[in-house]
N, C-alpha and C positions, 0 to 999 in steps of 0.2 A: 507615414508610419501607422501603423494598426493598432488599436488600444487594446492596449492589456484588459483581460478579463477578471474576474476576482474565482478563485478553485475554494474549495475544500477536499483534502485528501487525506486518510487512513492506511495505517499497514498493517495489513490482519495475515494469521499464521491460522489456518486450521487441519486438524490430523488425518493422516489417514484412519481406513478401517479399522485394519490393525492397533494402530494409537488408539482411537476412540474406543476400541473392549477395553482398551489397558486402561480407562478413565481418562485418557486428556480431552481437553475440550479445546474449542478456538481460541486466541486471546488478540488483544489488539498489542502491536510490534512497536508501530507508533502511535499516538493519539492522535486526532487530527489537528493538520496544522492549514494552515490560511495561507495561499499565495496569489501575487500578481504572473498572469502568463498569458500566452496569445494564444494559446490552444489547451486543448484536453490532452494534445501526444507530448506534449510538451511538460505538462504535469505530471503525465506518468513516468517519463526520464528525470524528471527532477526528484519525486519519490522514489523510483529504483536506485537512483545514488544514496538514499537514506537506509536502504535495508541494511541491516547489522550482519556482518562478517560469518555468525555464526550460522547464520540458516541460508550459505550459498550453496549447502548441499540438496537445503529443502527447497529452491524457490518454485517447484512447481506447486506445491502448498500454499506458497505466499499471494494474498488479493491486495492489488491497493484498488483501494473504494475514492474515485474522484466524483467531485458532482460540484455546476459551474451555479453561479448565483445571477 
């Protein structure tokens, strides 16, 4: 069996052009949370099950920020 690695991962939303004249800025979706996983692709399906409902119109907008320890 392969050990698990330890992640940190982030769900950031940041706006189009458009949005950005109107004022919005980036924000973060999720805060970062901590996981055990045996890969980086791995964590990034585990974060795309975390994206909230409302921005599956936006997800080409949407960044999850992973990074292994």
């Amino acid at each position: 069996m392969k050990k698990l690695q330890y992640f940190q991962y982030a769900i950031l939303w940041h706006p189009t052009d458009d949005q950005a004249k109107d004022g919005k800025k980036s924000i973060v979706i999720s805060p970062p949370a901590y996981v055990l996983s045996k890969d980086h692709n791995s964590v990034l399906m585990l974060a795309a099950k975390a994206i909230p409902d409302k921005y599956d119109e936006e997800l080409d907008q949407v960044e999850i920020a992973v990074r292994p320890f």
